[in-house]
C-alpha positions in Angstrom: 87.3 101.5 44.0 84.6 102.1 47.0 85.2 99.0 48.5 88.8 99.1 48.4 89.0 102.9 50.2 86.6 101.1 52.7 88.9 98.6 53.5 92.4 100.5 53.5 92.0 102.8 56.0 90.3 101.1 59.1 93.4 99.3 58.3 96.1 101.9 57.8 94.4 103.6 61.1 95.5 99.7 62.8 99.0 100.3 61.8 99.6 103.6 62.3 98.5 102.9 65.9 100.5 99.9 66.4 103.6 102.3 65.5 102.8 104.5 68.0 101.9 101.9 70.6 105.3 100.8 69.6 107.2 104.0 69.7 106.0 105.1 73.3 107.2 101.4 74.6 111.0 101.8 72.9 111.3 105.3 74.5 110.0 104.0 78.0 113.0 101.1 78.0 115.3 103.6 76.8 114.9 106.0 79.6 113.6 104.2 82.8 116.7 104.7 84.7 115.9 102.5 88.0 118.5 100.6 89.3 116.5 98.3 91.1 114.4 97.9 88.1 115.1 96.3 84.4 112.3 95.1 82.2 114.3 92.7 81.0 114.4 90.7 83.7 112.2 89.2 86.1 110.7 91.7 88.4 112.8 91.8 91.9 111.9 93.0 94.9 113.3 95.7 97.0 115.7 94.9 99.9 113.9 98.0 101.6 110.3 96.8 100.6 109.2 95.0 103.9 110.3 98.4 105.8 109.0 100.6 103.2 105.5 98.3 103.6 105.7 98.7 107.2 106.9 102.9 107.4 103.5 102.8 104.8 101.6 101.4 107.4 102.9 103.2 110.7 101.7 106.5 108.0 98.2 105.3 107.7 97.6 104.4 110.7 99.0 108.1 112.1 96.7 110.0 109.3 93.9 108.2 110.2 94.5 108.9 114.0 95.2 112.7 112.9 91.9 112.4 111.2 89.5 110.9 114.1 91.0 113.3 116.6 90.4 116.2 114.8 86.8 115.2 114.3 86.2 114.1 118.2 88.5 117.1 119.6 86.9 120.3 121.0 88.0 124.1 119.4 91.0 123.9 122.3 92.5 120.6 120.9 91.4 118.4 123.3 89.2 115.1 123.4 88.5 112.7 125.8 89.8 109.1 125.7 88.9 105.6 126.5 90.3 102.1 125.6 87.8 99.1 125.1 88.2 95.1 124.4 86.1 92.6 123.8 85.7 92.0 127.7 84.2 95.5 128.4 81.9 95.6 125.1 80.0 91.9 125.8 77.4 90.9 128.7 78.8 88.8 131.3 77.2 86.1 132.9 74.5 87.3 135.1 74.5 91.1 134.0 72.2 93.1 132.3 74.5 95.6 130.7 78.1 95.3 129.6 80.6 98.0 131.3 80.4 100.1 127.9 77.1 100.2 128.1 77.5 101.3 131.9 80.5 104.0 131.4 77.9 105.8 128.9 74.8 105.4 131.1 76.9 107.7 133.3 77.3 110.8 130.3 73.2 110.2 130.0 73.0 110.3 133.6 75.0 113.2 134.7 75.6 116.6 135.1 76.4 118.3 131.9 77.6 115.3 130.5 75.6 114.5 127.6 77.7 116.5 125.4 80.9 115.8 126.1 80.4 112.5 124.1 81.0 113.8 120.9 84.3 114.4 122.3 85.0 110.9 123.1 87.2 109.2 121.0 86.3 105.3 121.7 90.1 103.0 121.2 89.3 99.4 120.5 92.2 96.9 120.6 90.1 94.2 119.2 87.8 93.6 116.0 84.4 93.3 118.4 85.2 96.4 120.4 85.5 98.2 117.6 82.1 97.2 116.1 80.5 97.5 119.2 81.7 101.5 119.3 80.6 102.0 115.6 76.9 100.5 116.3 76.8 103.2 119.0 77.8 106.0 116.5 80.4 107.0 118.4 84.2 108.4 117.5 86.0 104.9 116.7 89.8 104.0 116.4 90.9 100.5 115.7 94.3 100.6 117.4 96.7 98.0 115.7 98.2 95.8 118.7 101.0 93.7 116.8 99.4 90.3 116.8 99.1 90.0 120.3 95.1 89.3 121.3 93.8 91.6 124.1 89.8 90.8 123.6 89.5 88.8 126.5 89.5 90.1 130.6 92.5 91.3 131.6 93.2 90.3 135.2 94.6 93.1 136.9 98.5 92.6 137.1 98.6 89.3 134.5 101.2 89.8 132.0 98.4 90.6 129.3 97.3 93.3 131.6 100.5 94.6 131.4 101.2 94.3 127.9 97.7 96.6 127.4 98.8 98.7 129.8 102.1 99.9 127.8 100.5 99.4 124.7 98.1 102.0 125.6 100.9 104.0 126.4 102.5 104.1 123.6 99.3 105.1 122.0 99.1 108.4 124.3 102.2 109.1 123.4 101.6 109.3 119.9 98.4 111.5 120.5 100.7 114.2 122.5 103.3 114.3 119.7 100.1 115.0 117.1 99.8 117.9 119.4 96.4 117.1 121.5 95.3 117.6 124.7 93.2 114.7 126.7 91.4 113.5 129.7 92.0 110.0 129.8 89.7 107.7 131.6 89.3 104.0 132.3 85.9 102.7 131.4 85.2 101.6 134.6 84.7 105.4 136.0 81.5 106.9 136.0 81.1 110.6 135.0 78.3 112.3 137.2 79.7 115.4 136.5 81.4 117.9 133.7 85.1 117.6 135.3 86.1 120.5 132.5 85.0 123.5 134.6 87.2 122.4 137.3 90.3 121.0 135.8 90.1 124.7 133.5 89.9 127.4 136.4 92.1 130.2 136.1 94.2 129.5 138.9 95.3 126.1 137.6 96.1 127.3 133.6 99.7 126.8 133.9 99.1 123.1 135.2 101.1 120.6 132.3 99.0 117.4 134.0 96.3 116.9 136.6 96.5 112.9 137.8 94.1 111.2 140.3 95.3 109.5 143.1 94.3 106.6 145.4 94.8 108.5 148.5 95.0 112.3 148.6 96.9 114.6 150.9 97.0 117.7 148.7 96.9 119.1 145.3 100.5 119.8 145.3 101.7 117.4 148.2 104.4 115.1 147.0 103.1 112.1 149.2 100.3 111.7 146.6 103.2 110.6 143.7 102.9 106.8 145.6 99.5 106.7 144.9 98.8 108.5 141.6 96.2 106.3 139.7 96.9 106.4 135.5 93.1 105.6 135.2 92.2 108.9 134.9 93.8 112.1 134.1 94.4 115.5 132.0 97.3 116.3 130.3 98.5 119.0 127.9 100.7 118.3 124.9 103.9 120.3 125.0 107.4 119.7 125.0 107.4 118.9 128.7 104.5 115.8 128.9 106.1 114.7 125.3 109.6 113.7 126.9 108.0 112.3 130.1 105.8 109.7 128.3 108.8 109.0 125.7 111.0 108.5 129.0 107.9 106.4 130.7 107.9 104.3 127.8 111.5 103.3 127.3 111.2 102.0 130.8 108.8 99.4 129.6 111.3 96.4 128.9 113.5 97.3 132.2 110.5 96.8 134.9 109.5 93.4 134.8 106.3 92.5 137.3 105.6 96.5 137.5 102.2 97.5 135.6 102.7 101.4 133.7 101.0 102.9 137.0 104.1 101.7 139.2 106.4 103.0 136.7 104.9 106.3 136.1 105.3 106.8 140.2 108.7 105.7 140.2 109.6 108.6 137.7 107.7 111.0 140.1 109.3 109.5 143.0 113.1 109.9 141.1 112.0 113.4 140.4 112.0 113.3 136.8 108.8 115.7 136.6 110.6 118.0 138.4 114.2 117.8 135.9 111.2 118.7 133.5 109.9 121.7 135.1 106.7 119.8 135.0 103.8 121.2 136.9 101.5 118.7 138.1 98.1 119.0 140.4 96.4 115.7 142.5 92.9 115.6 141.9 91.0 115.3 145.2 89.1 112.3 146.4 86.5 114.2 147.0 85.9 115.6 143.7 87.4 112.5 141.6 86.4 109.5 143.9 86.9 106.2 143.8 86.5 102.7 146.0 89.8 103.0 147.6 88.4 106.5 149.3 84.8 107.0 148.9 83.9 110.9 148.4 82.5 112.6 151.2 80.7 115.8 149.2 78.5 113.7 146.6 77.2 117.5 146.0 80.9 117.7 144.7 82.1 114.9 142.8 82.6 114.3 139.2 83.7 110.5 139.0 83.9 107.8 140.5 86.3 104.9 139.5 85.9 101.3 140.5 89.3 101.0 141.4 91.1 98.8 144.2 89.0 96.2 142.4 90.7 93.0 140.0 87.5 91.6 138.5 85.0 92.7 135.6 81.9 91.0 137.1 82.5 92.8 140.8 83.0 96.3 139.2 79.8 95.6 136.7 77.9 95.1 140.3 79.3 97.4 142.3 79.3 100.3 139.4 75.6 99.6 139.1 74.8 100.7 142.7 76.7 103.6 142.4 74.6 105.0 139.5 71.7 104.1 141.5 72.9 106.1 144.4 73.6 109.0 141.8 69.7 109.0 141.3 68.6 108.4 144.5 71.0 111.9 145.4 69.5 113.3 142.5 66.0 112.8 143.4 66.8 114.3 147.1 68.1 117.4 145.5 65.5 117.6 143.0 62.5 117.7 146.0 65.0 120.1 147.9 65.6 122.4 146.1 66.9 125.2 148.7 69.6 122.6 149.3 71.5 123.4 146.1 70.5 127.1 146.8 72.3 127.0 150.3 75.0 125.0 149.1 74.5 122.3 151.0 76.6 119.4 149.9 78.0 117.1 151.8 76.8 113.3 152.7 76.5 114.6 156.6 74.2 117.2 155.8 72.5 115.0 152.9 71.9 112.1 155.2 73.7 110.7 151.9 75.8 107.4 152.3 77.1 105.8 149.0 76.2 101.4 148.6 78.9 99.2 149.9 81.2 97.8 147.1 80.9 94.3 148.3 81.1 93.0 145.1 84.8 94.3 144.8 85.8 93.2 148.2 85.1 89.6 147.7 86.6 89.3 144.3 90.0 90.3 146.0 89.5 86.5 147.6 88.3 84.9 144.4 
């Protein structure tokens, strides 16, 4: 009689399991109520999968932007910027250090820089670039770029250069609308200085964008739109800088042979910062140099851009000298030290002239 109990009920356990099993799978088909759905027959897809994949995607990619922002932005909602590719990230021929590697010699090399890079937020448009910025610890985005391939040098004005140019808009625009603030800067700039104190005084609060220029007649002149220089700049988010890059960037398909820059001065040009009540300040050469005007008050400037230059190599070169000119100014100052007391900054009075940029000269001819 033992053996017979011992028997039944691992057995009548097995069946009354099965019936519940059972039970749960009936009422499942009985109320599933899908209609792109029977268990019956072969799965189907959606007709709105690919675009629900794809909406899925877009998501991620905006929560995990939402995320690295937040985590590289400072208490006022703003961060710093940069785009890389594979070209800027590896040594060239000839070079000791890549242009990454230069562009963050500067932060190490400044004036109350240092800092500021844990509120860099590092873009890469390629798998390398973005390696490159996690082995330097830094704030990293991999920025999806639709299949095209943007790892290699981008001559300036080549139609890749272009196509990088308004994909990087696009990106910008999608930082405003998550409601940040940034400076952004080209890699090839060098950052002697904090630009924050000035770009933040009191008088210029109510300022919706501050944009370097090429050539500067004025912080509010309106001959400085022909030559504003997208390379560098700082700009709120609000309604107002939200609607000029969505306009900037449905103008992408209807200016063939013009690069972003050419098409963001058209729109100042038409006045369409002004329809927006836009308020926008040039940043002087002298404060926010660069090779197309040379600043003349090194004890003033904040960056320096190698622009009015096509080539990678020449900027490498020429971006090199200027860091070494930053030290050699540094060490002047450092053995004078009633010069910074007095206030004395310009080149005259320094006896301060800044390297040549050869290197970019010549490459125009290349």
């Amino acid at each position: 009689m033992d053996c017979v109990k011992k028997s039944f009920f691992p057995l009548g356990n097995f069946i009354i399991s099965f019936i519940i099993l059972a039970s749960c799978f009936v009422y499942l088909l009985t109320t599933w109520q899908s209609p792109t759905f029977n268990p019956f027959y072969p799965l189907q897809k959606p007709s709105n999968c690919s675009s629900l994949s794809n909406f899925t995607k877009v998501e991620l990619q905006r929560d995990e932007l939402d995320m690295e922002l937040e985590k590289s932005s400072n208490a006022n909602k703003t961060v710093i910027i940069a785009v890389v590719n594979k070209a800027y990230v590896e040594q060239t021929t000839g070079s000791e250090m890549t242009m990454f590697d230069l562009f963050l010699e500067s932060f190490w090399l400044g004036e109350d820089t240092r800092h500021l890079l844990d509120h860099l937020l590092v873009v890469a448009v390629d798998q390398t670039a973005y390696d490159r910025c996690k082995f330097k610890r830094l704030h990293c985005y991999k920025l999806a770029t639709d299949g095209l391939d943007f790892a290699g040098e981008k001559t300036y004005m080549s139609e890749d250069f272009i196509k990088l140019m308004w994909r990087r808009t696009l990106f910008l625009l999608d930082v405003l609308k998550l409601g940040y603030n940034f400076i952004f800067t080209d890699t090839d700039i060098m950052w002697v200085r904090n630009p924050f104190p000035s770009l933040m005084k009191a008088e210029y609060k109510d300022e919706d964008l501050h944009a370097s220029v090429d050539v500067y007649f004025g912080d509010k002149d309106t001959r400085c739109q022909k030559f504003v220089n997208t390379g560098f700049y700082y700009i709120k988010s609000n309604n107002k800088t939200i609607a000029l890059f969505d306009k900037w960037y449905s103008m992408k398909d209807n200016s063939t042979g013009k690069k972003e820059q050419d098409v963001f001065a058209d729109l100042m040009l038409e006045g369409f910062v002004n329809r927006l009540n836009m308020s926008v300040r040039f940043l002087d050469n002298n404060q926010f140099s660069g090779f197309c005007h040379d600043s003349k008050d090194v004890g003033l400037v904040k960056t320096v851009h190698a622009n009015c230059c096509p080539h990678i190599n020449a900027k490498l070169r020429d971006l090199t000298a200027v860091l070494r000119d930053w030290k050699r100014y540094k060490k002047v100052v450092s053995h004078r030290p009633s010069l910074a007391r007095n206030n004395v900054t310009s080149n005259v009075a320094l006896n301060f002239t800044w390297t040549g940029h050869h290197g970019c000269q010549k490459s125009w001819h290349m």
